[in-house]
Gaussian input, Z-matrix of N, CA and C with variables (Angstrom, degrees):
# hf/3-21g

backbone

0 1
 N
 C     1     B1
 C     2     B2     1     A1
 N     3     B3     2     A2     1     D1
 C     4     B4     3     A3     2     D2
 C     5     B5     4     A4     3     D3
 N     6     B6     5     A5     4     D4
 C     7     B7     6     A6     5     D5
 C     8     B8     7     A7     6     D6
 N     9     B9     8     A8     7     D7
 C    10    B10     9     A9     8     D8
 C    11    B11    10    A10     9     D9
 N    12    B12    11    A11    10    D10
 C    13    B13    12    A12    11    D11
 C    14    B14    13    A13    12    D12
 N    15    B15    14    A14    13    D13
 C    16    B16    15    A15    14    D14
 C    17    B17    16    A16    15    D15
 N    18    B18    17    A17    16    D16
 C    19    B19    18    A18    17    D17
 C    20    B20    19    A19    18    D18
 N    21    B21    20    A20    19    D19
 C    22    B22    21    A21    20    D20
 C    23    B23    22    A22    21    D21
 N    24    B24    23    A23    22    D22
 C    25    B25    24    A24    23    D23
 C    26    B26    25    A25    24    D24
 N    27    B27    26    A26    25    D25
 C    28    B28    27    A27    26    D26
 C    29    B29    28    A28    27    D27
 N    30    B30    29    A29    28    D28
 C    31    B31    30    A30    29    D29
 C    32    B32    31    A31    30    D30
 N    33    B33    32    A32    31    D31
 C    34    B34    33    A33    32    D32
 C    35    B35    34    A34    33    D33
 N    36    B36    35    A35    34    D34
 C    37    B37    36    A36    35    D35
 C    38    B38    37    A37    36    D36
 N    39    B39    38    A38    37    D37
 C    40    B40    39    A39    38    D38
 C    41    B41    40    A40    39    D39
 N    42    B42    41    A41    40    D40
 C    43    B43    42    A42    41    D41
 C    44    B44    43    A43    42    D42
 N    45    B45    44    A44    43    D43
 C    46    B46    45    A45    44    D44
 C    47    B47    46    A46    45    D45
 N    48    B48    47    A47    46    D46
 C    49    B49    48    A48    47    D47
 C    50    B50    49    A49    48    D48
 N    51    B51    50    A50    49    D49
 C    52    B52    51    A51    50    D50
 C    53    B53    52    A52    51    D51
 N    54    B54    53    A53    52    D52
 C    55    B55    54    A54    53    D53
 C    56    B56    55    A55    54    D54
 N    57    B57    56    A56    55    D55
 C    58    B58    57    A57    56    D56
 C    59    B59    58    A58    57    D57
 N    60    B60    59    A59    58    D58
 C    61    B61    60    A60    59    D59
 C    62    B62    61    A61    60    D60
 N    63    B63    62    A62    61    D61
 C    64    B64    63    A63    62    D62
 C    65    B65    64    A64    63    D63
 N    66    B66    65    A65    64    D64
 C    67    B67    66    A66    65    D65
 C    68    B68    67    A67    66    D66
 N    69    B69    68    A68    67    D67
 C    70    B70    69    A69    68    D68
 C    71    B71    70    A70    69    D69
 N    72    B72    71    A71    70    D70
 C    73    B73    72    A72    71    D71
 C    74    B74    73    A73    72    D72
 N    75    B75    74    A74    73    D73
 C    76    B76    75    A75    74    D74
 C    77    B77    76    A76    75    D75
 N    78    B78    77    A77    76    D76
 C    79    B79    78    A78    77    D77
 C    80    B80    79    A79    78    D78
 N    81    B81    80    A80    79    D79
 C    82    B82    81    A81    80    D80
 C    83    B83    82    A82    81    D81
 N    84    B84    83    A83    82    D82
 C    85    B85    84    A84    83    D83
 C    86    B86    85    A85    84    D84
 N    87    B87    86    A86    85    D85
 C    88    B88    87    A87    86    D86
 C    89    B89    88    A88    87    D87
 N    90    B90    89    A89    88    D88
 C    91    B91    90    A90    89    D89
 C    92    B92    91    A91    90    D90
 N    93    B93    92    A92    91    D91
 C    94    B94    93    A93    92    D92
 C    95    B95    94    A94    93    D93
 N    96    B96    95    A95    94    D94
 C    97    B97    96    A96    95    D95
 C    98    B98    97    A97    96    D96
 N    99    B99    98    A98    97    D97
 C   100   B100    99    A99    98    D98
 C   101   B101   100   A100    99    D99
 N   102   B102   101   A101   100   D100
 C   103   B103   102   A102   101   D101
 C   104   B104   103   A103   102   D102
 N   105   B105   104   A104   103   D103
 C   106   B106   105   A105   104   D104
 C   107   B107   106   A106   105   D105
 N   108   B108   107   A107   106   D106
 C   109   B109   108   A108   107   D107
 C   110   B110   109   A109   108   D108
 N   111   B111   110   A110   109   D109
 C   112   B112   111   A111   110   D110
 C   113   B113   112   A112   111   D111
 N   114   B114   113   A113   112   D112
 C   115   B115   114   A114   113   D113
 C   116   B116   115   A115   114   D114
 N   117   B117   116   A116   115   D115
 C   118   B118   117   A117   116   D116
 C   119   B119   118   A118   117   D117
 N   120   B120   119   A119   118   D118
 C   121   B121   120   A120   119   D119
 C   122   B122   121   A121   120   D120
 N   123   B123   122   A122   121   D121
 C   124   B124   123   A123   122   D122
 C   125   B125   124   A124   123   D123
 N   126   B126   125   A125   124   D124
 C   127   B127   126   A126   125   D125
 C   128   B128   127   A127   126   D126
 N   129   B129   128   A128   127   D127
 C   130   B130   129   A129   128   D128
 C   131   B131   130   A130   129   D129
 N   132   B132   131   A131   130   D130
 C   133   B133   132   A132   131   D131
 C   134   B134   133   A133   132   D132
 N   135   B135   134   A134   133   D133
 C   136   B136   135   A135   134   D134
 C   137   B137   136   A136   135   D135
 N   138   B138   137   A137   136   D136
 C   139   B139   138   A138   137   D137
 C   140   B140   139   A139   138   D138
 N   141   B141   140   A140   139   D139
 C   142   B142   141   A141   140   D140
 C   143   B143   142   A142   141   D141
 N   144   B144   143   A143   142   D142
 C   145   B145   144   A144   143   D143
 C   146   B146   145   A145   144   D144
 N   147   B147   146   A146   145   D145
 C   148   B148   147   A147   146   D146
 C   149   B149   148   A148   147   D147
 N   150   B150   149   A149   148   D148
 C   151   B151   150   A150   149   D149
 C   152   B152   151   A151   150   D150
 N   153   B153   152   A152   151   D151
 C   154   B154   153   A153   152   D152
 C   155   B155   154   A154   153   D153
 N   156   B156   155   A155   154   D154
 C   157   B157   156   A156   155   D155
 C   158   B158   157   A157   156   D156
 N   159   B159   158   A158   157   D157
 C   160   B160   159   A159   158   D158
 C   161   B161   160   A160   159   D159
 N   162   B162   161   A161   160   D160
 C   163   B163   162   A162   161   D161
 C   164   B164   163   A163   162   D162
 N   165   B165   164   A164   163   D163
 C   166   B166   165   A165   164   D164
 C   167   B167   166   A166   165   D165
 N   168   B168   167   A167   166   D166
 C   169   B169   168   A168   167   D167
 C   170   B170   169   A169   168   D168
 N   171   B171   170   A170   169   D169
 C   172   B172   171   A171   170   D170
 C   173   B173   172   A172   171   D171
 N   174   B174   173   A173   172   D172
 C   175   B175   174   A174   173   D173
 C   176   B176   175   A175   174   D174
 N   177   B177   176   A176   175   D175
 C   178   B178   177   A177   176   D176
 C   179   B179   178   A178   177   D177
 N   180   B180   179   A179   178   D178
 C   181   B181   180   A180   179   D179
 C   182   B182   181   A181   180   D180
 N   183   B183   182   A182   181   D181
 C   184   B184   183   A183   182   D182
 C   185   B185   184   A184   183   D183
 N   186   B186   185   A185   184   D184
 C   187   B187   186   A186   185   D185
 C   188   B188   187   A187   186   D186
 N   189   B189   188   A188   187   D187
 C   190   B190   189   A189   188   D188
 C   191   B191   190   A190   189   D189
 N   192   B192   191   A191   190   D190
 C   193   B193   192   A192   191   D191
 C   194   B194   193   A193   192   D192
 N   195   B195   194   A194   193   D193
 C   196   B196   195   A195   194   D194
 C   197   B197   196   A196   195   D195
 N   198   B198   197   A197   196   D196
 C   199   B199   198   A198   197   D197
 C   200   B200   199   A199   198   D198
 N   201   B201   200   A200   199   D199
 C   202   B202   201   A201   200   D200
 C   203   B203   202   A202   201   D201
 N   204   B204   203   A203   202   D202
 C   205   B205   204   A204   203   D203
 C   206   B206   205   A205   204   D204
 N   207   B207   206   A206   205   D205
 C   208   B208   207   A207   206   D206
 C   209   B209   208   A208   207   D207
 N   210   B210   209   A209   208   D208
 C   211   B211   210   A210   209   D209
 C   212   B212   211   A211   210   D210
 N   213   B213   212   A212   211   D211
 C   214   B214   213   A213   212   D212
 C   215   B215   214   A214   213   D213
 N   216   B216   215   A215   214   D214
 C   217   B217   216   A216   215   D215
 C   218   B218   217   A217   216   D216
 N   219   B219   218   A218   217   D217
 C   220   B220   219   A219   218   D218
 C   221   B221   220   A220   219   D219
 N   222   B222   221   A221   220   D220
 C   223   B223   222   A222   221   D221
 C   224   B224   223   A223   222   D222
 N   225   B225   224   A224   223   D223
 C   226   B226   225   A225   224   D224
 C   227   B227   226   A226   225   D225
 N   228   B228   227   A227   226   D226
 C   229   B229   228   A228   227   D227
 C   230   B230   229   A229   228   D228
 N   231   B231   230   A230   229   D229
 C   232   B232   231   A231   230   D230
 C   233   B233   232   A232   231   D231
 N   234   B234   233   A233   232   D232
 C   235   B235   234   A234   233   D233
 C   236   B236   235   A235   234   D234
 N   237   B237   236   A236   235   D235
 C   238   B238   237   A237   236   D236
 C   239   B239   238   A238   237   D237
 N   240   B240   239   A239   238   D238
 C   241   B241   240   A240   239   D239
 C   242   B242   241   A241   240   D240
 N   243   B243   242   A242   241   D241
 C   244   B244   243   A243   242   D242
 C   245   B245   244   A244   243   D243
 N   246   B246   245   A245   244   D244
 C   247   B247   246   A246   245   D245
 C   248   B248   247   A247   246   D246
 N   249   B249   248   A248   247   D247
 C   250   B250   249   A249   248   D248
 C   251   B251   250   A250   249   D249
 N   252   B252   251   A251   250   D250
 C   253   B253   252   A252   251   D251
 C   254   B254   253   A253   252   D252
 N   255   B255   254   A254   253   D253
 C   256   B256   255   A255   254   D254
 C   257   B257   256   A256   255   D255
 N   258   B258   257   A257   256   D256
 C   259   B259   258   A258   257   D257
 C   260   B260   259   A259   258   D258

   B1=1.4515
   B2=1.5284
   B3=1.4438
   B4=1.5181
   B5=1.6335
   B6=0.9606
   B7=1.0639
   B8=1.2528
   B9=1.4848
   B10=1.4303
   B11=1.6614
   B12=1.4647
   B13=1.4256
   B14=1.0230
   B15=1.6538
   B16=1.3587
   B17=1.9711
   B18=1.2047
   B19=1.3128
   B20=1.3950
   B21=1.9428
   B22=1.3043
   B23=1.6728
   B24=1.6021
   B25=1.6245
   B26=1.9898
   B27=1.4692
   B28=1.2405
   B29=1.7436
   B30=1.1698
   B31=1.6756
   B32=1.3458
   B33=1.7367
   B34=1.3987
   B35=1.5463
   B36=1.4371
   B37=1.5237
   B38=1.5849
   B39=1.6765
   B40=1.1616
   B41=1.8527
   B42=1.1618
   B43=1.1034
   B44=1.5179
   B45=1.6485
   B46=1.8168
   B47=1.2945
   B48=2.2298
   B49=1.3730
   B50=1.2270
   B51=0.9710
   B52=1.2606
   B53=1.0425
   B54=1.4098
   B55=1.5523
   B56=1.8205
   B57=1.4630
   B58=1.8327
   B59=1.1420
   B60=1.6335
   B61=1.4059
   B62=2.0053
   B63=1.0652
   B64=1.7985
   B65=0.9186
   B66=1.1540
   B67=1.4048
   B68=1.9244
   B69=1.5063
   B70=1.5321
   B71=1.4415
   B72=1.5485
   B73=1.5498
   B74=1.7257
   B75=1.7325
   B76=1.6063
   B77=1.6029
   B78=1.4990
   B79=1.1156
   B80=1.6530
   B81=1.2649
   B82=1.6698
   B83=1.4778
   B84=1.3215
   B85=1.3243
   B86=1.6025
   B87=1.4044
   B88=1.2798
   B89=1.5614
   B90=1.7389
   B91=1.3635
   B92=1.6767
   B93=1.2045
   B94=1.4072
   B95=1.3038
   B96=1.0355
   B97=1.4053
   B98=1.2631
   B99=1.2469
   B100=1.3668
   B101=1.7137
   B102=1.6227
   B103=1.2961
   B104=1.7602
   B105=1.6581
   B106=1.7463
   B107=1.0086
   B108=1.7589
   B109=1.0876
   B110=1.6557
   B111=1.1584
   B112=1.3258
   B113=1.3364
   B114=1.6744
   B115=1.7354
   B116=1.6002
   B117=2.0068
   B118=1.6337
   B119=1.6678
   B120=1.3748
   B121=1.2634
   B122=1.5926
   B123=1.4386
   B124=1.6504
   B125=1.1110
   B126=1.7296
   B127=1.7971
   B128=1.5040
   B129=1.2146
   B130=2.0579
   B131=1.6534
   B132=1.4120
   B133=1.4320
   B134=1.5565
   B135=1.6506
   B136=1.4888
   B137=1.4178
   B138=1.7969
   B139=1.4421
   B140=1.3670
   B141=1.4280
   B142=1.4102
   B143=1.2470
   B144=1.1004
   B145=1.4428
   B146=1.1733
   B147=1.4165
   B148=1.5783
   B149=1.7761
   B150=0.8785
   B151=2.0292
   B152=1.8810
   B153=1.1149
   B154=1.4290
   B155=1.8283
   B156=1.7329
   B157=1.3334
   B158=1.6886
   B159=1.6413
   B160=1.5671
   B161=1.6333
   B162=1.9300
   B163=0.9223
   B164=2.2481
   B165=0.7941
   B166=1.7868
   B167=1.6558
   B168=0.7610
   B169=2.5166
   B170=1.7436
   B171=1.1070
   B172=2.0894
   B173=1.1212
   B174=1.4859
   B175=1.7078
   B176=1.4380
   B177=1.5933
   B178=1.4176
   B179=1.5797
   B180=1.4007
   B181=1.5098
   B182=1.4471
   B183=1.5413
   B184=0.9765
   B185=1.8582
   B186=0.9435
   B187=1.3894
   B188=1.5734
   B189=1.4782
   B190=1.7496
   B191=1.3077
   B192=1.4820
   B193=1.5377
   B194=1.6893
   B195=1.5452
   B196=1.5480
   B197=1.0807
   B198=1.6640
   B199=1.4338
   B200=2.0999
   B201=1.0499
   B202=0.9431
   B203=1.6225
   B204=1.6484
   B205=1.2143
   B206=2.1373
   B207=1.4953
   B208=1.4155
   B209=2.0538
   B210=1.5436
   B211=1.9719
   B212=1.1214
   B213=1.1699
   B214=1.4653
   B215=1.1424
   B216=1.4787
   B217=1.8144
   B218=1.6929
   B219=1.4922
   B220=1.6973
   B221=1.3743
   B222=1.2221
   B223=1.5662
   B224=1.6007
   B225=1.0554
   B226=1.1823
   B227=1.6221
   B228=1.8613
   B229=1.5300
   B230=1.5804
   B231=1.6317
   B232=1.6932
   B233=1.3846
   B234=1.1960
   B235=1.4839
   B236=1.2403
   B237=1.5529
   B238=1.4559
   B239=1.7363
   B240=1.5324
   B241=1.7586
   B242=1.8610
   B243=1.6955
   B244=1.1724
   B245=1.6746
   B246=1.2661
   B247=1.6125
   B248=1.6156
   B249=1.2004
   B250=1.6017
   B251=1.9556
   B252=1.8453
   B253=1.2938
   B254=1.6843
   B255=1.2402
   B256=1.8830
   B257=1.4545
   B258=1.1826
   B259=1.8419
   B260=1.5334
   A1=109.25
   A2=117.03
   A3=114.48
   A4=134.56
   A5=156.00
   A6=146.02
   A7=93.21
   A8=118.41
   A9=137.56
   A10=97.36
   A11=111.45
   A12=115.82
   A13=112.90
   A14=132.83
   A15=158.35
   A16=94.04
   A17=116.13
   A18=136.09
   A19=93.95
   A20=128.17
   A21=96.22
   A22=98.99
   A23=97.13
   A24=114.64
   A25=91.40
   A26=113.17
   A27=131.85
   A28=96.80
   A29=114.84
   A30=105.29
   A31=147.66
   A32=96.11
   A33=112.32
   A34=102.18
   A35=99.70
   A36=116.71
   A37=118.46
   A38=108.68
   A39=120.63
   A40=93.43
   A41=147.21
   A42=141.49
   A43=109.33
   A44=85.79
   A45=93.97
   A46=122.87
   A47=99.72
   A48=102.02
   A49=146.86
   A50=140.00
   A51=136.27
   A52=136.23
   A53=128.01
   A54=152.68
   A55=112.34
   A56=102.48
   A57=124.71
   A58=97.12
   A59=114.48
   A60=107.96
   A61=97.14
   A62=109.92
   A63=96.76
   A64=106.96
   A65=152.30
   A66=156.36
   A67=105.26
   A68=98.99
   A69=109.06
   A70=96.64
   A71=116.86
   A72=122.87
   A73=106.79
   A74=115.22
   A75=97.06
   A76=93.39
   A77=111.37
   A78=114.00
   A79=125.01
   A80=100.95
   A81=116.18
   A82=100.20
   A83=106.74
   A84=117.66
   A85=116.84
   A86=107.43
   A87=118.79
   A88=100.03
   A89=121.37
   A90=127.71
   A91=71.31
   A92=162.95
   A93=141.54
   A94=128.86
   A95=130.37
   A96=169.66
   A97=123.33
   A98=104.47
   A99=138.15
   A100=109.51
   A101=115.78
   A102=142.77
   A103=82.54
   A104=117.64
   A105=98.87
   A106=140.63
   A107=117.35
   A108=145.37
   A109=93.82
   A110=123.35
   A111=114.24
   A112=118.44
   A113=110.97
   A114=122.99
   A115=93.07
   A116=89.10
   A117=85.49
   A118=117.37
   A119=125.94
   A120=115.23
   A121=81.43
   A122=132.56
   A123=116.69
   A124=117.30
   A125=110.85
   A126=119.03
   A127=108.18
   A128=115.20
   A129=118.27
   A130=96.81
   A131=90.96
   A132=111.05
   A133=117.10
   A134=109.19
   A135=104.27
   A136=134.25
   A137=105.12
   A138=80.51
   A139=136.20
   A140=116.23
   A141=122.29
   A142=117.40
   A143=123.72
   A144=136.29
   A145=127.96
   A146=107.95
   A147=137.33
   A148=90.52
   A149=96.10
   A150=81.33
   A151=88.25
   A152=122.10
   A153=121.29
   A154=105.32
   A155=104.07
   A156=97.38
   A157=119.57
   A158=100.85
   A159=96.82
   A160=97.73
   A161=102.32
   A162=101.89
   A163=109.74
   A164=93.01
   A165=102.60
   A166=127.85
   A167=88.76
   A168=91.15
   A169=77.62
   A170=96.66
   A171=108.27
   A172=124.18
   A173=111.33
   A174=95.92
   A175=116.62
   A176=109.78
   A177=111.08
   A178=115.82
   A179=112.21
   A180=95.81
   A181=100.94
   A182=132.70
   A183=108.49
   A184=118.64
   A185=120.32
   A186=134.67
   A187=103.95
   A188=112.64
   A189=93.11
   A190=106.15
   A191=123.60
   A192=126.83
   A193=85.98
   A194=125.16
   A195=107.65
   A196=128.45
   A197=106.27
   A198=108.40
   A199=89.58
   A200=136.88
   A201=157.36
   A202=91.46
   A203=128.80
   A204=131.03
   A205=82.95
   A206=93.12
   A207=87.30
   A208=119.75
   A209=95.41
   A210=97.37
   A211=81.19
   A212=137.27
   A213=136.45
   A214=137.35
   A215=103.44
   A216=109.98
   A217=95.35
   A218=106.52
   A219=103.28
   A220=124.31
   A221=104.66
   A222=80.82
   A223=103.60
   A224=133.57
   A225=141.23
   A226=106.62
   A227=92.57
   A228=100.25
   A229=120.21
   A230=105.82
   A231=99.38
   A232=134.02
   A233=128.27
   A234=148.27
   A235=102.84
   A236=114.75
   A237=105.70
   A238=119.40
   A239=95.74
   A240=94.13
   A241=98.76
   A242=104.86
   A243=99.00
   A244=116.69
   A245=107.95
   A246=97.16
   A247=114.75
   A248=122.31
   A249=102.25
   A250=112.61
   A251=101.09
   A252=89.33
   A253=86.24
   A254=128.86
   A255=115.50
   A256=90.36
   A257=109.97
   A258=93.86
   A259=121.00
   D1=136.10
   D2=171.86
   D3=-68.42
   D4=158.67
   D5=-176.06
   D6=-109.05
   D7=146.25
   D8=162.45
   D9=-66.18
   D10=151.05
   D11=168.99
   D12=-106.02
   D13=126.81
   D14=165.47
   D15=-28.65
   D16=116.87
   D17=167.06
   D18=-54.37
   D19=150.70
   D20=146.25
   D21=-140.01
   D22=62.72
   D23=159.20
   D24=-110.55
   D25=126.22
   D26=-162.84
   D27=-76.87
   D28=-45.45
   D29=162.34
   D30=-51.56
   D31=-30.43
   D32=-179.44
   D33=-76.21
   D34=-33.94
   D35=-176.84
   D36=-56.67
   D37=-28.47
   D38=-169.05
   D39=-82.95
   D40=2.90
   D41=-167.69
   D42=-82.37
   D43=-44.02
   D44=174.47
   D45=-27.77
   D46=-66.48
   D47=160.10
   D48=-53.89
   D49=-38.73
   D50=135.44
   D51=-18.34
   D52=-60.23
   D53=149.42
   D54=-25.10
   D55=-44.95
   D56=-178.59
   D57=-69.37
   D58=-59.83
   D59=-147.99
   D60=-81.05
   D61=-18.32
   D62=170.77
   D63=-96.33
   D64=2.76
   D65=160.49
   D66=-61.45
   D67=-46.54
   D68=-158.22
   D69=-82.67
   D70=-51.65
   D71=-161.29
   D72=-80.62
   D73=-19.23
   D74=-166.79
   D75=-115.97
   D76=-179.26
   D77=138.68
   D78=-110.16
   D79=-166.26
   D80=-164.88
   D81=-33.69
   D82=-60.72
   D83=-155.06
   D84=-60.28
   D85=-37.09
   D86=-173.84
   D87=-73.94
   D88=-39.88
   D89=-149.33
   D90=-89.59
   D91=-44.70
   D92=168.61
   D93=-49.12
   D94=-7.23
   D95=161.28
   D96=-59.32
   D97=-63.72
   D98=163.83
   D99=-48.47
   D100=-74.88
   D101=-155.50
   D102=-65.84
   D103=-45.71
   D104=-179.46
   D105=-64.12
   D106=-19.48
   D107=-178.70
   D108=-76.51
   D109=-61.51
   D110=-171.19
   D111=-52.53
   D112=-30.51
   D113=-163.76
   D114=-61.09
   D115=-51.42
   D116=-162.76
   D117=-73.06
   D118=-4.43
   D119=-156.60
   D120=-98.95
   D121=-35.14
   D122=173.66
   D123=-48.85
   D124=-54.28
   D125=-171.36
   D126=-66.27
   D127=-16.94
   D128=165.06
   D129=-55.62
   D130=-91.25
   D131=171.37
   D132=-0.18
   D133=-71.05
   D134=168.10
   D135=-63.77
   D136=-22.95
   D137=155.42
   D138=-100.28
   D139=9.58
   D140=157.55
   D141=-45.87
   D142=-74.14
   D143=129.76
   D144=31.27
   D145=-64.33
   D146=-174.97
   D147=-93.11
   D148=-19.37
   D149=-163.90
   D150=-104.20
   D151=-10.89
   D152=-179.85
   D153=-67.87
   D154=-54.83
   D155=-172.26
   D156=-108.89
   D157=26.73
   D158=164.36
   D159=-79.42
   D160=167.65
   D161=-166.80
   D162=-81.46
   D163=-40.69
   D164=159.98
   D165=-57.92
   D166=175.96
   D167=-159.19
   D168=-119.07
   D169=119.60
   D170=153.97
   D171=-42.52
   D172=129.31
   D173=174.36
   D174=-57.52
   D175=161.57
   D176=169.22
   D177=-33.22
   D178=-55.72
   D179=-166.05
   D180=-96.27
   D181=30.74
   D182=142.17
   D183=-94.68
   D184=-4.43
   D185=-177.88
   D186=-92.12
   D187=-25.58
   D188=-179.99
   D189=-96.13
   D190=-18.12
   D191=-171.98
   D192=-70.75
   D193=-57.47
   D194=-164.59
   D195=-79.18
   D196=-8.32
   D197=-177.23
   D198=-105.10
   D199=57.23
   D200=-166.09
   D201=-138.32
   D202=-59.30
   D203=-128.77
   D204=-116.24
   D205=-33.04
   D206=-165.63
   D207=-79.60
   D208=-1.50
   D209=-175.57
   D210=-105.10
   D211=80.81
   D212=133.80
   D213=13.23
   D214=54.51
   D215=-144.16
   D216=-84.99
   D217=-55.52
   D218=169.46
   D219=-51.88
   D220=-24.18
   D221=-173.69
   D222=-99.57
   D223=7.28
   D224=-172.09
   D225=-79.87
   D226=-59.24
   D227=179.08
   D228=-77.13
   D229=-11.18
   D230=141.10
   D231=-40.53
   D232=-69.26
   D233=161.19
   D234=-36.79
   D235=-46.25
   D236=-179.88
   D237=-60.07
   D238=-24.53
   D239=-166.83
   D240=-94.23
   D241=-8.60
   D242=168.65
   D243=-68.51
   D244=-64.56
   D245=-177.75
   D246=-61.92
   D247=-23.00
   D248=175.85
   D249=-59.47
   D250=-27.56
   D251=-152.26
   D252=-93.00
   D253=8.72
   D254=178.87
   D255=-124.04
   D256=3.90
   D257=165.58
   D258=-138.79

């Protein structure tokens, strides 16, 4: 079997942890949960992105629906329920 190689950017590195500590504290269901929030807060992201360098400004509600998806509010207060529940 191959071994993954040790990153040696110290952030990327920090993923591991992260990765452990929802691994340890959730199950599947929640850690699927997790993985959607991330899908969707990238695919926001890209179209922020897209709405950054068209030449026109988004309507309001297209800017609050993505910036809705893009502050990472769930997954934040994930992490949040991670360290309350390992510390």
């Amino acid at each position: 079997m191959d071994t993954i190689p040790t990153p040696s950017n110290q952030i990327i590195m920090f993923f591991q942890t992260l990765s452990d500590a929802v691994n340890e504290a959730y199950d599947l269901e929640h850690r699927k949960l997790l993985f959607s929030e991330i899908q969707r807060f990238i695919e926001a992201s890209e179209v922020e992105q897209a709405m950054r360098l068209r030449p026109n400004l988004p309507t309001v509600e297209e800017y609050v629906v993505n910036r809705m998806q893009t502050s990472a509010v769930y997954i934040i207060c994930f992490f949040v329920e991670i360290v309350t529940i390992l510390f």
